[in-house]
C-alpha positions in Angstrom: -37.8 10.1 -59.0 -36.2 11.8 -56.1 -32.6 10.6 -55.9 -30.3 10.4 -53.1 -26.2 9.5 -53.5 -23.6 8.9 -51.5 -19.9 7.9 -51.8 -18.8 5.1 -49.1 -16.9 2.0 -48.2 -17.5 -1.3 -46.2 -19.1 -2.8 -48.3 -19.8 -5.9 -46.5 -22.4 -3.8 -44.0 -23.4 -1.7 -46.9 -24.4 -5.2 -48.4 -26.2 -6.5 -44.7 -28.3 -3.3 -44.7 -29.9 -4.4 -48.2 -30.5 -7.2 -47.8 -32.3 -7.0 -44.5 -36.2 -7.4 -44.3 -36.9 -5.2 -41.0 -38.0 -2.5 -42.3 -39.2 -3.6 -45.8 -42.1 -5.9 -46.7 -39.8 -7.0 -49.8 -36.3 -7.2 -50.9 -35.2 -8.5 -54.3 -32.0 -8.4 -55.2 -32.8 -7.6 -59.2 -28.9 -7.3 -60.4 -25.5 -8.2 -59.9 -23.2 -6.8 -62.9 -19.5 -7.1 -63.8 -18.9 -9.1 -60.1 -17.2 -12.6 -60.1 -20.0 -13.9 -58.2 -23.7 -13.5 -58.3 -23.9 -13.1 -54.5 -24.0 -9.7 -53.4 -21.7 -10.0 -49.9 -19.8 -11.7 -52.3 -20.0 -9.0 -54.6 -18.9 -5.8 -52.5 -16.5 -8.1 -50.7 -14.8 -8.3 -53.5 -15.3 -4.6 -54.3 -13.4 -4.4 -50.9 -10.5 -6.3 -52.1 -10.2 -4.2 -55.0 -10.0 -1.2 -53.1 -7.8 -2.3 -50.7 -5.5 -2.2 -54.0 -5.8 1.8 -54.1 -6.1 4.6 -51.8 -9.7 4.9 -51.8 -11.6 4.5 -48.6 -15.2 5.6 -50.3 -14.7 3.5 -53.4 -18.5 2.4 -53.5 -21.3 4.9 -55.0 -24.8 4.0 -53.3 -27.7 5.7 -54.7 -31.9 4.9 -54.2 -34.0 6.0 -56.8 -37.5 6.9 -55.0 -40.4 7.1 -57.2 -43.8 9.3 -56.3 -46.1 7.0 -53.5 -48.4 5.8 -55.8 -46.4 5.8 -59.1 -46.1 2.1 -60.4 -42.4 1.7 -61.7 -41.5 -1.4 -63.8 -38.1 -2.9 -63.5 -36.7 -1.8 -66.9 -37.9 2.1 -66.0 -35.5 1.4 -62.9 -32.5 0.0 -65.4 -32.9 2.4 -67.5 -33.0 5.3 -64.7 -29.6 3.6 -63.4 -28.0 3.5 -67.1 -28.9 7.2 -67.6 -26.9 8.0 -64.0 -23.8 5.8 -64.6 -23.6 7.4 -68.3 -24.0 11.2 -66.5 -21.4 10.2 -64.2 -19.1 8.4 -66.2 -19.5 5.2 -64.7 -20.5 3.3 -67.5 -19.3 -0.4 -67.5 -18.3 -0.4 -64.0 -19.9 -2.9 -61.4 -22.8 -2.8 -60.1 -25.9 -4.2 -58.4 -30.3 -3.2 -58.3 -32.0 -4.0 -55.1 -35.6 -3.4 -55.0 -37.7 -2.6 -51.8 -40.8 -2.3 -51.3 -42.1 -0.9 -47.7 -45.4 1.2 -47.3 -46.7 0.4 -50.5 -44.1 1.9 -52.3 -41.0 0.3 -54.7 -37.9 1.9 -53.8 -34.6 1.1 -55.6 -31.1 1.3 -54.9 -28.0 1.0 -57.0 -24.1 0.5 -55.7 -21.5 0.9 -58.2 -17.7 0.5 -57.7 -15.7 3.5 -58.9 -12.7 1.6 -59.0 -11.2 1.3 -62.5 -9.9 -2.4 -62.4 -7.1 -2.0 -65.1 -6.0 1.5 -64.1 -6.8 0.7 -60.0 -7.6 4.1 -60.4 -11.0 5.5 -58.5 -12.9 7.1 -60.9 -13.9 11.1 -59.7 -17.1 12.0 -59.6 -17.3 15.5 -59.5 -20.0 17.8 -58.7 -22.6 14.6 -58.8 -25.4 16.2 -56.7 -25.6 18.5 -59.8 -25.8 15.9 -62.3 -28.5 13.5 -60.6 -30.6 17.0 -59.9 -30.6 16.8 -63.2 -31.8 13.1 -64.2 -34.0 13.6 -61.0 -35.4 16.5 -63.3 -36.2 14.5 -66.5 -37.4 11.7 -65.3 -40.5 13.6 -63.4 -41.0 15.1 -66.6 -40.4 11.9 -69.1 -43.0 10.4 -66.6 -45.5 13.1 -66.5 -45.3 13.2 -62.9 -45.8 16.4 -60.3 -42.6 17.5 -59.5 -41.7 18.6 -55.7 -41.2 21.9 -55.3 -38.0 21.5 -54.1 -36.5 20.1 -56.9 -37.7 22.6 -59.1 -36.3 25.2 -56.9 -34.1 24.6 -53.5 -35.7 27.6 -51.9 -39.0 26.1 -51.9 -37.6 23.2 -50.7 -40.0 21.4 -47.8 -39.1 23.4 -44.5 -40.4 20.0 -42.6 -37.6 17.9 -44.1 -35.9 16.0 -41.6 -32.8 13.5 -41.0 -32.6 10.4 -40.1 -31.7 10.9 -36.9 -34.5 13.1 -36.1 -36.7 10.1 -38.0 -35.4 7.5 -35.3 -36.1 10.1 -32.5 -39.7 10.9 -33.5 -40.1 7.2 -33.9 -38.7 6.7 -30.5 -41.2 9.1 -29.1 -44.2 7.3 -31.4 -44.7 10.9 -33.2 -44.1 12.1 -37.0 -41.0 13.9 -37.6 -43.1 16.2 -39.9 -45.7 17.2 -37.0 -42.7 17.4 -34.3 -41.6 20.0 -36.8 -44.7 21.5 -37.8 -45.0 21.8 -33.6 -42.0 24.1 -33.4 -42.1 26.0 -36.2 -45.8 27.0 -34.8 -44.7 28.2 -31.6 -41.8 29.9 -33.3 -44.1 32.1 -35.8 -46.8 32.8 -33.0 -44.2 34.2 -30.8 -42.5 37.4 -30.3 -40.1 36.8 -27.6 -38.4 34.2 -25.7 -40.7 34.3 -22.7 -43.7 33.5 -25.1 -41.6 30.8 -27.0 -40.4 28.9 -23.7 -44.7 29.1 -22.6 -45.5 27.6 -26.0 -43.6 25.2 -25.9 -44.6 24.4 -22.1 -48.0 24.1 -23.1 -47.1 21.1 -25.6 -44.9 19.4 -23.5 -41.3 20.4 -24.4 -39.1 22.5 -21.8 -36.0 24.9 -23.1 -32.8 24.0 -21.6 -29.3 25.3 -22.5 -27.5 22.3 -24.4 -23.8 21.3 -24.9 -23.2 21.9 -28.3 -26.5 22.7 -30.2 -27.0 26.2 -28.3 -30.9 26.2 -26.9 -32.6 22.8 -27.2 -36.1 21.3 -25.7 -36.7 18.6 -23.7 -39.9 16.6 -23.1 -41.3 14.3 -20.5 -39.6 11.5 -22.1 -35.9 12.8 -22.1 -35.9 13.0 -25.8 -33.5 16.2 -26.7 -34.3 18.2 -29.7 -32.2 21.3 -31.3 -34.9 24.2 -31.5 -33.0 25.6 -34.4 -33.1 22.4 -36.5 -37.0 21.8 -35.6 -38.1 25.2 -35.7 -36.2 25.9 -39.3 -34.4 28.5 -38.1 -31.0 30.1 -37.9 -29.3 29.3 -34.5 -28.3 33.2 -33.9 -32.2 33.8 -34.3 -32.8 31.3 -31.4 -30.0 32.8 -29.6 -31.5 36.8 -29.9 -34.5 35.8 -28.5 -34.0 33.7 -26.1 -31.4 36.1 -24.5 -28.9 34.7 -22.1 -28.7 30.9 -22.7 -27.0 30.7 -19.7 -30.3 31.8 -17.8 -31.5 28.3 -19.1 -31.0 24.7 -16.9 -28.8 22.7 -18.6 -30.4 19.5 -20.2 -29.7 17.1 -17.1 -31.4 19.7 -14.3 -34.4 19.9 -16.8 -34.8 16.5 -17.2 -34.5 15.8 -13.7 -37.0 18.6 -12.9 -39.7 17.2 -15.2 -38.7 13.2 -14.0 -39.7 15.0 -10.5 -43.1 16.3 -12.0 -44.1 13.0 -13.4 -46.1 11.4 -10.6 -47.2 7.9 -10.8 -50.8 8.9 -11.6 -49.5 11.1 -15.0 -47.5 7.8 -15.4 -50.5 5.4 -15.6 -53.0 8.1 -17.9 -49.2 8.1 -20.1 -49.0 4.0 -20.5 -53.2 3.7 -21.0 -53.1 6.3 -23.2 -49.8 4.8 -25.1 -51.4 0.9 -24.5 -54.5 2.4 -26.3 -53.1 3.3 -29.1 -50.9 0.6 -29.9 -53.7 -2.0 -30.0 -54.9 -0.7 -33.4 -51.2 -0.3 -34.5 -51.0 -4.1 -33.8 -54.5 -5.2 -35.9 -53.1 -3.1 -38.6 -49.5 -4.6 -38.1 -51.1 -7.9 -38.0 -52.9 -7.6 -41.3 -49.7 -5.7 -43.1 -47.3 -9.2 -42.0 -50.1 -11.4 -43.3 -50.1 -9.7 -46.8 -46.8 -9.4 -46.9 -46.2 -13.3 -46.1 -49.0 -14.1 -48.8 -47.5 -11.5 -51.5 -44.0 -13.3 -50.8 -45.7 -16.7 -51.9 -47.0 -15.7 -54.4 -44.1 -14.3 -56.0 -41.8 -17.7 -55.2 -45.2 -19.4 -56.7 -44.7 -17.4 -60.0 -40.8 -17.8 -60.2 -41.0 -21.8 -59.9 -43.4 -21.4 -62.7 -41.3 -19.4 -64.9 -38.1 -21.6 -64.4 -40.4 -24.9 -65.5 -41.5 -22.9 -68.2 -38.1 -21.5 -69.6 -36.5 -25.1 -68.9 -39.3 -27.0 -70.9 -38.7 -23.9 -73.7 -35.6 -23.9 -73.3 -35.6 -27.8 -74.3 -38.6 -27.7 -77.2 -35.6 -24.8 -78.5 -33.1 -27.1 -78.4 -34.8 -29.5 -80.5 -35.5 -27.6 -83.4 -31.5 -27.3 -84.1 -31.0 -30.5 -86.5 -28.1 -32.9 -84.9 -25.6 -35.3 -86.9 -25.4 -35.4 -90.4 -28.8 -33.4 -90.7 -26.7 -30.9 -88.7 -23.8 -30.7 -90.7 -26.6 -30.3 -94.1 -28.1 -27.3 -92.4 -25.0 -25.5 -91.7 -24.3 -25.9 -95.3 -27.4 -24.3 -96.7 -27.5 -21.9 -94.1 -30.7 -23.5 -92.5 -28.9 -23.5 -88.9 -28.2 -20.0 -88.7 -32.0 -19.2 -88.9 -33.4 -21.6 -87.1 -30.7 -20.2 -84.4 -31.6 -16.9 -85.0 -35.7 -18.3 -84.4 -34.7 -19.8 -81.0 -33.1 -16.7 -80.1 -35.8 -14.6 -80.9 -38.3 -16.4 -79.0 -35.9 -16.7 -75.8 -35.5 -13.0 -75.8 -39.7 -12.7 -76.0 -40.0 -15.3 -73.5 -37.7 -13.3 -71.1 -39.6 -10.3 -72.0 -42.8 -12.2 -71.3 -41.6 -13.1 -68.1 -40.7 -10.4 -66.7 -43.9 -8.7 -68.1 -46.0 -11.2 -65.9 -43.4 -10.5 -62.8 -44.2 -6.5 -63.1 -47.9 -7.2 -63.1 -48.2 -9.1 -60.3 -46.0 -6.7 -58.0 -48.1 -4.0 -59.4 -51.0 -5.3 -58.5 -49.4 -6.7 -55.3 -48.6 -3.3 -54.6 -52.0 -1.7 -55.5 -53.3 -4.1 -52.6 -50.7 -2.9 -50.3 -51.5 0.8 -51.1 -55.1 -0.1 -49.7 -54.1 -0.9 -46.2 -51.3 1.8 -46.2 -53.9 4.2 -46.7 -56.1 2.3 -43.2 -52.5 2.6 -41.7 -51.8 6.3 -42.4 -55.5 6.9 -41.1 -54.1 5.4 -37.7 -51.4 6.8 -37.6 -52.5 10.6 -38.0 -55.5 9.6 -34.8 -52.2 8.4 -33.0 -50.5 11.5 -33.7 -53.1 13.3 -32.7 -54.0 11.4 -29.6 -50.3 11.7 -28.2 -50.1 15.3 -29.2 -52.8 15.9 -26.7 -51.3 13.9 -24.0 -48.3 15.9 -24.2 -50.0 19.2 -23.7 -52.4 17.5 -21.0 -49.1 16.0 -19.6 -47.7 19.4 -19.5 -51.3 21.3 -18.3 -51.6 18.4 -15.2 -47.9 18.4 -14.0 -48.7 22.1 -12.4 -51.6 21.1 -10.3 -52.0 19.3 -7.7 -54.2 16.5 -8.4 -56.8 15.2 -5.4 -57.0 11.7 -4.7 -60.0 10.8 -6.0 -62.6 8.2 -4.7 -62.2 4.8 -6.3 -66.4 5.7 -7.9 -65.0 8.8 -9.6 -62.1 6.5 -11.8 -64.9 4.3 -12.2 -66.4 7.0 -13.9 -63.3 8.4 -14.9 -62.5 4.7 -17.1 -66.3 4.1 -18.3 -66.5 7.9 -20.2 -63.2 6.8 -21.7 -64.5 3.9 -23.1 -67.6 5.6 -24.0 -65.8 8.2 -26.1 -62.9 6.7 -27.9 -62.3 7.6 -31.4 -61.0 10.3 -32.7 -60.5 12.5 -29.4 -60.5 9.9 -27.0 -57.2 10.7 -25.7 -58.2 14.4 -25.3 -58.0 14.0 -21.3 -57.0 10.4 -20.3 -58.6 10.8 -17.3 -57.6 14.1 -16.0 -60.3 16.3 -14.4 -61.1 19.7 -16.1 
């Protein structure tokens, strides 16, 4: 599992961010340990309270435990994951809470722990825990027989297309991959040899150079979306700086957005919102069919729960009445007859738990199984999307130096029925520009 920690307070919005279904098709909140309440706003608030006892300000440790895409991981594999962390870090027998999420087909899990020592109101250090969760990161892709990234075997191979989250919310903004804005850069980086050929490159894909505030050289495109060529392109900033020259030379971020503002006529504007209108519609049948699973999945897990619960009460009862009462009772407990029948009932509610959550794994695996189908339609649409608006940026970029004619209102006849005619996978080659 690839593991990712961090040390931080506020719990109550740490708690809101769980909890909330936006992004996921799924949340379960799986564990709440060593709390007063069961309730986890409850639970960190009074993690808060604790704290506010100490000099702490990151007293909470928040870590997801992120197995391979199609990998199916059962809830105890994730317990026991979280028991082999909190043992490496020393935080054995502090609180702490699972939430499982599930988004994309996948099962995600993140634990929160405390690290305030109640009695000693003491945070506990955790030094040098990046090191240590490398580590169980390590054994469980081996204990599972999974491939392990190449990255986590060795940093330098790490993926040279990683990005933040930021730069996921601003690819998302733009309706691109952060992976292929990368992969963009890091092309026009390694195929040219000076800053002339890197600022045409770039041109020709729909990104401008500017000189930025902070970041040194960044690029700009036709939506005013600002992106650090260093970061994107994977390379050091004094790199960008040596051959781009004089960053000076460069407008700064607010002339180049105006310039390309000033480019944008309102005929690139309509071929931009068909060409974005186009491929949102299949996002949307795809969207539509991913909400509809993910309602039917949810009701068929509350389906199974209200099951279990009438089960384990009706157990729970036929247990109970195996254990002899009154002076039957008091006979037993003589002999030694109540013990073992104790021991019986105890032994069957720890099978019937086992069974239960057995039956819970197997219909989220095969829930999730399901959900892997249409994520796999999804990514399809997604990579002719990313495709599709690729090309418009480069056609955006080609057709904002010419001077498009007015053309006759028979020629965008034409113009709309070819488009019609050749949607697919290179329908938005053109949008409507002329050759």
């Amino acid at each position: 599992m690839i593991i990712k920690a961090k040390e931080r307070g506020c719990g109550a919005q740490l708690a809101r961010y769980l909890l909330t279904m936006r992004d996921n098709d799924h949340v379960e909140l799986h564990e709440v340990r060593g709390f007063v309440t069961d309730d986890l706003r409850g639970a960190f608030c009074e993690a808060d309270a604790i704290a506010a006892g100490t000099r702490c300000q990151n007293h909470l440790f928040s870590i997801s435990l992120n197995p391979p895409q199609d990998a199916t991981v059962t809830a105890e594999e994730f317990e026991a994951a979280a028991n082999e962390i909190e043992r490496k870090l020393g935080l054995e027998g502090q609180p702490r809470a699972i939430i499982f999420h599930e988004k994309d087909g996948r099962r995600h899990a993140h634990v929160v722990w405390s690290r305030i020592d109640a009695e000693r109101m003491r945070a506990i250090n955790l030094s040098h825990y990046k090191l240590h969760l490398r580590d169980v990161s390590r054994d469980l892709f081996r204990s599972h027989g999974w491939d392990m990234p190449k990255g986590l075997r060795d940093w330098r191979e790490r993926d040279p297309q990683s990005f933040t989250r930021e730069e996921w919310q601003q690819a998302r903004r733009a309706g691109l991959d952060p992976k292929h804005i990368k992969a963009l850069f890091q092309e026009c980086w390694s195929r040219s040899d000076s800053g002339a050929s890197f600022a045409q490159a770039l041109k020709e894909r729909g990104f401008t150079l500017a000189r930025g505030d902070r970041r040194g050289v960044v690029a700009v495109d036709y939506r005013g979306e600002v992106y650090a060529v260093a970061r994107q392109a994977g390379v050091k900033t004094k790199d960008v700086v040596a051959r781009i020259g004089d960053a000076e030379a460069l407008p700064s971020v607010d002339q180049a957005k105006a310039t390309l503002a000033a480019q944008m006529t309102d005929r690139i504007k309509g071929f931009i919102r068909q060409a974005e209108l186009e491929a949102g519609q299949g996002r949307q049948a795809l969207e539509f069919r991913r909400s509809e699973m993910a309602g039917r999945h949810r009701e068929e897990r509350r389906a199974l729960r209200e099951a279990h619960e009438a089960r384990w009460t009706a157990e729970t009862n036929a247990r109970a009445a195996r254990l002899p009462r009154g002076f039957s009772g008091i006979w037993h407990r003589i002999t030694g007859k109540y013990s073992k029948i104790r021991e019986q009932n105890e032994r069957a509610a720890w099978a019937a738990l086992l069974r239960d959550r057995a039956e819970r794994d197997d219909l989220v695996a095969m829930q999730l199984d399901e959900r892997r189908d249409l994520q796999h339609d999804i990514r399809q649409q997604r990579e002719r999307q990313q495709a599709d608006l690729l090309l418009l940026r480069e056609d955006v970029a080609r057709y904002q130096e010419m001077a498009l004619p007015d053309r006759t209102a028979e020629r965008r006849e034409l113009d709309r029925e070819g488009r019609q005619r050749t949607r697919g996978r290179d329908r938005g080659r053109d949008y409507g520009f002329e050759r």
